[in-house]
Structure formats: C-alpha cells, structure tokens
N, C-alpha and C positions, 0 to 999 in steps of 0.2 A: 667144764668149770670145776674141776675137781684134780684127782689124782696129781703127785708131783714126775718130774723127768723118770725114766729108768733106766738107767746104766748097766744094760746086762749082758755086754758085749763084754769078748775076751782079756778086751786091756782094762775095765773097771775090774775084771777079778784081782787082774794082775797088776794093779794099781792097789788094790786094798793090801796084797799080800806085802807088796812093799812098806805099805804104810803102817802096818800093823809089825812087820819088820824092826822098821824105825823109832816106832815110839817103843818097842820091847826094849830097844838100847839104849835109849833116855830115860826110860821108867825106871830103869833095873836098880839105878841109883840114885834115885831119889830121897831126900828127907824123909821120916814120916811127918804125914800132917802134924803140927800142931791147934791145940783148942784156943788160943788166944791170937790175939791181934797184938803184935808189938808197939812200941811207940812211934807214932811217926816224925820220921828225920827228914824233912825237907820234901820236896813234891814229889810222889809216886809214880815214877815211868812204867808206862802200858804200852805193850807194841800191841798194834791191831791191825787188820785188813778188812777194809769195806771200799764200798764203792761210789762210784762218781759216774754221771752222764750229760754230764756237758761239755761243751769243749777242748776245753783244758782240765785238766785234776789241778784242786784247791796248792795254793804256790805254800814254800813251806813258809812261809809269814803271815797267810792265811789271818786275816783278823779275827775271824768267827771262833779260829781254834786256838788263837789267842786266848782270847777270852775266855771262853771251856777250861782252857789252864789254868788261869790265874785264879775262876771260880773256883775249883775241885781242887786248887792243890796239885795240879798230875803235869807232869811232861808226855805230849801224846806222841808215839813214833808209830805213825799210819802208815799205810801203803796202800794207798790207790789203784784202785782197777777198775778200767772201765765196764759199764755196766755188761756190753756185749760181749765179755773177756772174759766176764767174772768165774763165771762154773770151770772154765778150763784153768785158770790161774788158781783155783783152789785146788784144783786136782793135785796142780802139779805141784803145789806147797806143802799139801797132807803126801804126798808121796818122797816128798823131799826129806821129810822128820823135820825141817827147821821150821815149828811153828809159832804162828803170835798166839799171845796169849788171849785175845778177844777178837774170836776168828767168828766174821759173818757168815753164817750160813743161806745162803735164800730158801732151799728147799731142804729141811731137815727129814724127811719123809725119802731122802735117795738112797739107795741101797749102800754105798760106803760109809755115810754120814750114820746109819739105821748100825750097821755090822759093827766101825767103831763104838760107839756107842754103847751097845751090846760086850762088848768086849772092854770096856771099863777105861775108856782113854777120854772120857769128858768126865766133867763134874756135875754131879746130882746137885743141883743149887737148890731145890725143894728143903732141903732143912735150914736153909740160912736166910730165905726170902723172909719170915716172921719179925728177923732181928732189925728192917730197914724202912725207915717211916714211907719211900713211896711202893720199894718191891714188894711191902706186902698187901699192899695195895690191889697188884695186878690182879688182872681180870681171871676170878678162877672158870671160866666156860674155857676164856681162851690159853690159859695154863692147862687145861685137860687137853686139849684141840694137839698140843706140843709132844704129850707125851710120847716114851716110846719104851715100850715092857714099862708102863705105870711110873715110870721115873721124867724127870722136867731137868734137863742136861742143856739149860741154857735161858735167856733172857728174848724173849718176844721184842719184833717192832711193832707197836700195836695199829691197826685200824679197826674205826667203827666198822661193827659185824653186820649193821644192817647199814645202807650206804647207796646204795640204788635208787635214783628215782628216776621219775621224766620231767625233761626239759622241754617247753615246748614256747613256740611264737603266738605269742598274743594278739599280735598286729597280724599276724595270717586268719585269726579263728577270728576277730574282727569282719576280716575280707570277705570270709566264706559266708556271714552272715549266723557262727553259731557263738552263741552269748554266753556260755558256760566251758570252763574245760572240761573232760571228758571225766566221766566219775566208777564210769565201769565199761565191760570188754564189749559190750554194743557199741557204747558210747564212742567209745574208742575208735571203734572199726566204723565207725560215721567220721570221725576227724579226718581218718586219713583218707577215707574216699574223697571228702572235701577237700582235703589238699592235694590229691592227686586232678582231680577233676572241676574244680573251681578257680580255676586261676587265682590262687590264695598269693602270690606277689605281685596280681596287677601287670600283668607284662602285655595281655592279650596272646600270650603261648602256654601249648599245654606243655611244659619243662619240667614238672614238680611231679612229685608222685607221695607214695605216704612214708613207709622206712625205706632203709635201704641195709641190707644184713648181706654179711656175708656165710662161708659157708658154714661157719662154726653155730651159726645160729644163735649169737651169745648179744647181742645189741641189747638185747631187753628182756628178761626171765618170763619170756610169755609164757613157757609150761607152768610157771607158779599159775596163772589168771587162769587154770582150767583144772587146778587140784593137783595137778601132778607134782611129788616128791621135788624136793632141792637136789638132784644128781643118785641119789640114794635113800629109799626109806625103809622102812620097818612094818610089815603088815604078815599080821597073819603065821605069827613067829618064823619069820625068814628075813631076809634082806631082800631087795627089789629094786631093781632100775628103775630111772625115770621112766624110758623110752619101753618098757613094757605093760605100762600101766594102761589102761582106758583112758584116765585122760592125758595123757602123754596123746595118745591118737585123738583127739576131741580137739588138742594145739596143730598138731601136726596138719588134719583138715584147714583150722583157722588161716595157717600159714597158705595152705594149697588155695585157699581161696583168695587171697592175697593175691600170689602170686598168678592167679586164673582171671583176675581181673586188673594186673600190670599197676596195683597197688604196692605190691612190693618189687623193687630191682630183678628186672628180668638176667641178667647177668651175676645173681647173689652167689654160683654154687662155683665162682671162678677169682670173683673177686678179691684185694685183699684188703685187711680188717681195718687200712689206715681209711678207706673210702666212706666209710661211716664221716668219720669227723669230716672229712673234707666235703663230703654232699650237705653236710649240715653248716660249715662255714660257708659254701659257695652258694647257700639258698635254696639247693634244691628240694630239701628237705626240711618241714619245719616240728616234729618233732624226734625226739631220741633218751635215749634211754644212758646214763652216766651216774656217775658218783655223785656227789652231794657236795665236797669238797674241791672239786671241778669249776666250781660259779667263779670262782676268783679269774680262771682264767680267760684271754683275750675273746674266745669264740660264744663263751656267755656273759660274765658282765657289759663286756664291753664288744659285744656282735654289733652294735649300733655302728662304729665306727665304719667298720667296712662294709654293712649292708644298712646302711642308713635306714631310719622305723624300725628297726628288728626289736622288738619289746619280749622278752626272755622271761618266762617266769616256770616257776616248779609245781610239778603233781607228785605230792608226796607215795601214793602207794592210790592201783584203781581196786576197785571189788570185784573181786573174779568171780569166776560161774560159780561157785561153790555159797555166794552171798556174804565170803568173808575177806580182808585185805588181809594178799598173800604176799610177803617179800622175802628176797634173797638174805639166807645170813650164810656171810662169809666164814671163813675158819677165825679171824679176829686179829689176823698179823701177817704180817711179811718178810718173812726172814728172821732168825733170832742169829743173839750172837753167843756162840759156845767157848767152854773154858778148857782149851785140851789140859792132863795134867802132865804133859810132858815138861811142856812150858809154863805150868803154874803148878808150882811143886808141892806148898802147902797150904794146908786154910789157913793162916796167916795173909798166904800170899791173895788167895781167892778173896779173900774177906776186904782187901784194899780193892779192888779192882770191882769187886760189886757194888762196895761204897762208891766207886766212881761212877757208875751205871744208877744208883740209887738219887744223885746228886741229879745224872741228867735225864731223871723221869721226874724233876719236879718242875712245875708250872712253868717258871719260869726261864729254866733252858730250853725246854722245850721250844720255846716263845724264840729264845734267840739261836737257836739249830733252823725253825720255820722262817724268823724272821733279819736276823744279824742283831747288833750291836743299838741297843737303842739310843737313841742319840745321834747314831753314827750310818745307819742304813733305814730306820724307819723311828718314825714317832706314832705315838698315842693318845688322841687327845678326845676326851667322853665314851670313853671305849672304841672307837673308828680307830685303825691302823690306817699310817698313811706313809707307801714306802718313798726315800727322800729322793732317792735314786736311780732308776732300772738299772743303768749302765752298770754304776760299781753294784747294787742288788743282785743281779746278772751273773758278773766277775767273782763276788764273794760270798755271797750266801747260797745261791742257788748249788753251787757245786759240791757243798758239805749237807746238802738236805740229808742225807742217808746216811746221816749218826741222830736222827731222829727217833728217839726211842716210839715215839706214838707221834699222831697227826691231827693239830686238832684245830679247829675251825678257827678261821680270821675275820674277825669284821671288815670291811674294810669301806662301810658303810654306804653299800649297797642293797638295793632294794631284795634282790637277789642273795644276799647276807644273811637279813633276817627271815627267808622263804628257807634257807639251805637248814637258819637254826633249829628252825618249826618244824619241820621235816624230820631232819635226824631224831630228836625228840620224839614225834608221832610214832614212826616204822620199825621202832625199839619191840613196839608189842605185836607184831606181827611179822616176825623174824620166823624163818620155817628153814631149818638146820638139815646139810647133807647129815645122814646119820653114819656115814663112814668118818666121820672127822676123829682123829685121834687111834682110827683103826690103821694100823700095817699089816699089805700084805706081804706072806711068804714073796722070794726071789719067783716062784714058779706062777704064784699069782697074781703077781705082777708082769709078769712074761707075756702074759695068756689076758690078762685085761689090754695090753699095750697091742699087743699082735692084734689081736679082734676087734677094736677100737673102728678101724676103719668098717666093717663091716654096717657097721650100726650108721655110719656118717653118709655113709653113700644110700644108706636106706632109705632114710629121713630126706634127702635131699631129692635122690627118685624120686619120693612117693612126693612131694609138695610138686616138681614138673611134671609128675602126672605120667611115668614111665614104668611106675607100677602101680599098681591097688592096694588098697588093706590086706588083702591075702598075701600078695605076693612080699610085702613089707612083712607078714607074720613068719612068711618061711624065710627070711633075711634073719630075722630075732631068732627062731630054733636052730638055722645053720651055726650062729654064735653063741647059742647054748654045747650045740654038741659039740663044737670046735673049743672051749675050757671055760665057756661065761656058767655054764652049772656046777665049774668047780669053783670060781669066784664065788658064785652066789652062796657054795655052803659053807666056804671059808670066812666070807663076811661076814656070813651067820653068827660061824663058832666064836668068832672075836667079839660080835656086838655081844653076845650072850655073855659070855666070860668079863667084858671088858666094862659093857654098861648099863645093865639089867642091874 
C-alpha cells in the first residue's frame, strides 16, 4: 500500500536521456518568464493528456467539456488515454519532446517523472498557489506528501486521506442473532465466525465464510487494529517496516487464525484482488472493507436489487488492541497534473493555465466533472442528487470523471449517504500516516525495496498457511535485510531526518 512503479530497467534510462534530450532543444529558446499576467484575448487554449476508462474516450462534443469551457473561458485540446495505456503513452510523449502543457502524471514518485523534475523541466507552482482563491486552499499535509527535493512541481487530484471503512450486512448480523455491529477486533472476529458458521443468508448451506483477501493482504488495514505502523513508521530514531514490528506478528497470527479455522478464503494466496468485490456481490461474504465514497455504487446502495434483504450499512473505524481507533491515511491524491516548461514558456503563460485549474477546484465544477450539467444529467432538489439518466450519465459524464480535481461526496439520498458523511467526518482523527510519504528513494533504493518486496510477501503468506513459524518468518525478514532492506532502512532514515524532523 505504499511505494509507486519503478522503471529501472534499461529503456527508462534510455527514455529519460531522450527526454531530457528533447526538452534541452525546446528550452534552449525559450522567452524568459515574465512577472505579469497579460490581458486576456478571447478563451485560453490548454492542450492536456489525462485519462479515461470507460468504453469509449469523451466524443469531442463532449457536453461536460462543453461546459468546462464556456465556464473558464478556455478551449480544452485533451487527448485521451485509456486508463490501462496510460503509463506507456506518457512515456512515449515525454520522450517524444512534443508535450501538453497540463500533462497528468499518476505516480510523480517514478524515476523519470523524480530525474525530470530534478533537472528543472517542470514548474515549481509553490510560489503562485497564494495568488488563487481555491489553490491556496490545498490541503498543505497533502502538498507536502507531493514534494520532491522540497519543491510542489504540479497540482494534486485530491482524495480524502482517511477513507476506509467497513461495509457490512445488517440483515446477516440480524440472522446470526448478534444485535450490535462489531466495535472492536474480538468483536470483529465473533462476526465473522458467525458468518462463516451461522448460515447468516438462510440457505440451510454452509457457502459463507467471514473475508475473503487475497494475496496482497490489503482488503482491510488489519495491521492498523494491532498497532502496527501504516507501511512505514518512525521509532526509536530509525525508520521501520510494518511487517517487523511485534504487532505486525500479533496481525499476522490474527490472520493464521483465520485462516486455521476456513474463516478466511482458503484459496487467498492465488486469488485475484477482483474476487473481494465479486464474493461480496455474490453474498458470499457479508462484510468488507472499501472507501467511503463507494456507497453510491450498485453493490452497496443498491445490493438490495440483486440480493434482495441485503441491508448495507457502515462501521466507521473498530478499536484496535491498542484501546484506540486506528485508520488508514492515504498520501491525500491521485495523480497530479504537471506544468512541463518546454510547453509553457512563461508565467504569463503558467498563470493562465493555473487559473484554469483554480476555476475547476471550486465547488461547483467539481459537482459538474462528478456529476455533468445540471439540468441536463442530474438534478438537486433539498440537497438529494438525483441523476436523470444512467444511459446518457454513463455516455457523458462518467468518462470525463478524471479532470476531477478532488472527489467529494454525493448525496444521493441514501441511508447509506448520510452513514458515508458521518464516517468521513469521524476517521479524520484517527488517521495514522505511512511516515515515508513525501520521502524518495535513491534509483538504488528503490531497486533493492522493489527486488526484495517479494521476499516479505511470501513470508507473511507462509506463515498465515502455516508452512513456517515465527522463526522461520524472522529469518525471511534478516534474509531481506541483508539482501539491501538495511540499506533502505538507513536511507529512509537519513530522508525522514533531513526532510521532516
């Protein structure tokens, strides 16, 4: 749940050297910046690349991006890419030299994205975000989380950083005969025994069991509910993995025991990650672990449809062994979008173009990037959104969601709505932060986390089958110390130290 890709094979060097190539011969004659903002003559054309993952990429009549124009003044020239495309279609763009000026980046944390970067071919927007009534706005936890050498070389998609809860069937906890949802990690592990073992949908078969995970172990942050670090902590003046901690092994048991009593998916360590959602739409499963933002969709508002009685409701955060509610906080975004200045030559020019990003972090594009044209794809009527259409909703809005500057909750006046508002709300103070966020490592310790990754993955998954012990899991951890995780560990040191002491 951490680190981003690493491209540290022979054609990303050779990819970067092109790229750094290309923009030397675009830069070289450049204006110099100026300090003002000219007058503006007519709508501001932005070429940009982002992405799409629905069927078709938005038609260029797009009403959604319609509208985006005629609000801001701009003529948009996008270029869509499919989502599963995307990383390689940027490669091949940043190596090309021909770039847009508002180029999405998904992982700014990748070694070419970090090197540029480094090398002076984006814009430091940090001194201009002050001048903009919503960019100065952004969230400064997750304006740090971006940095890279202490500089903010681009505009955040934002999401809530805390965002996690559990979903669970009412109408099941009903059946098993328990009256309360679960409130902490006993409690917990009482539910799912009852829905493994209670025929909790009435079938007269035992079909159900309690999660179902697969190998990544990432369904639901159970090492928060035993004290253990968010991916990364801080103790003892060092950095430290989760999965070295004491109670890293205190979850890891929790899970073996799970899994020793066909409480969790005997098949988890093969699985793939879509089977979560699918056992949980197909009823085998009645609770799970998702975003908070999620409720709107068909398998929790509206699970009733296909599993008729399904009564869906939220557990904002349980209290873990430690006696306090521990939750997931994310890095706070998804992707920002960067200003190369090959293709945006002066502040002049930057300054129009953040105005255009400034325009669509306020409320109400937001609302219409989320939701389309009001009037025309959905209405609002006492706060309840009500969309008019799925079909054209589907067709037109869905496919431009990913010019979404941030994502923010939809009423849509379900029960399940105001459980999601309540929640978000609640889990804000009990957020417990990877404390690598905002750190990069070197090319070599990123090499050496990437390479030894697997060792840690197969350890954790042995020891829950029960094919090794606590020992034999401790000499899997020093193998991956001596093999470069003790040069991580002091390289993440020297960054946290340097970076956020």
């Amino acid at each position: 749940m951490k680190r981003g890709r690493l491209n540290k094979s022979a054609a990303s060097l050779a990819l970067f050297t092109v790229f750094i190539s290309a923009l030397t011969a675009c830069s070289s004659n450049s204006p110099a910046p100026t300090a003002t903002n000219p007058a503006d003559s007519g709508p501001t054309t932005i070429k940009m690349m982002s992405q799409y993952e629905s069927a078709e990429p938005p038609t260029a009549d797009n009403p959604v991006v319609k509208h985006i124009e005629q609000v801001t003044n701009t003529k948009l020239d996008i270029t869509w890419v499919l989502n599963s495309n995307y990383t390689d279609k940027l490669n091949v763009t940043m190596a090309s030299g021909d770039l847009p000026q508002a180029m999405l980046v998904v992982n700014p944390q990748d070694t070419v994205i970090v090197s540029a970067a480094q090398n002076g071919f984006f814009w430091d927007v940090e001194p201009f975000l002050k001048d903009y009534p919503n960019l100065s706005k952004l969230d400064k936890n997750t304006l740090n989380n971006t940095r890279i050498n202490g500089k903010i070389y681009g505009l955040y998609r934002g999401r809530y950083p805390e965002r996690i809860v559990l979903y669970f069937r009412k109408d099941w906890l009903d059946n098993v005969g328990i009256k309360e949802p679960p409130k902490t990690v006993d409690e917990y592990y009482q539910v799912l025994k009852a829905f493994t073992y209670n025929d909790p949908d009435k079938d007269g078969k035992q079909n159900t069991w309690g999660i179902t995970e697969n190998k990544d172990l990432g369904t639901y942050t159970f090492p928060l509910l035993f004290g253990a670090p968010n991916g990364w902590g801080y103790a003892n003046n060092q950095m430290v993995p989760d999965f070295m901690t004491k109670e890293y092994m205190d979850y890891l048991k929790f899970m073996k025991k799970l899994y020793d009593e066909k409480i969790l998916n005997q098949d988890f360590a093969t699985v793939p990650s879509a089977n979560v959602s699918d056992d949980w739409s197909k009823g085998k499963i009645g609770i799970r672990g998702n975003i908070a933002e999620n409720y709107r969709g068909d398998s929790f508002s509206y699970l009733g449809k296909t599993l008729p009685g399904a009564d869906v409701h939220i557990i904002p955060a349980l209290v873990s062994t430690t006696g306090q509610k521990r939750v997931h906080t994310s890095s706070g975004y998804n992707g920002m979008y960067m200003f190369p200045k090959s293709s945006v030559k002066t502040e002049a020019d930057l300054r129009k173009i953040l105005s255009f990003f400034d325009k669509m972090a306020d409320d109400k594009l937001i609302k219409t990037v989320m939701l389309g044209v009001d009037g025309v794809h959905y209405k609002e009527e006492n706060g309840v959104t009500k969309i008019l259409d799925d079909t054209k909703y589907n067709k037109e809005v869905v496919p431009v969601v990913h010019l979404a500057m941030r994502l923010d909750l939809i009423n849509n006046g379900t029960t399940l709505a105001k459980e999601a508002e309540s929640a978000l709300k609640e889990i804000k103070q009990y957020g417990v932060a990877d404390a690598t966020f905002g750190l990069i490592l070197s090319d070599d310790g990123k090499k050496k986390l990437s390479t030894n990754k697997k060792i840690i993955d197969d350890a954790k998954i042995k020891f829950i089958m029960g094919v090794i012990d606590e020992a034999g899991y401790n000499k899997e951890i020093d193998r991956w110390k001596q093999l470069g995780g003790n040069d991580v560990i002091k390289e993440y040191t020297e960054l946290y130290s340097k970076n956020k002491k």
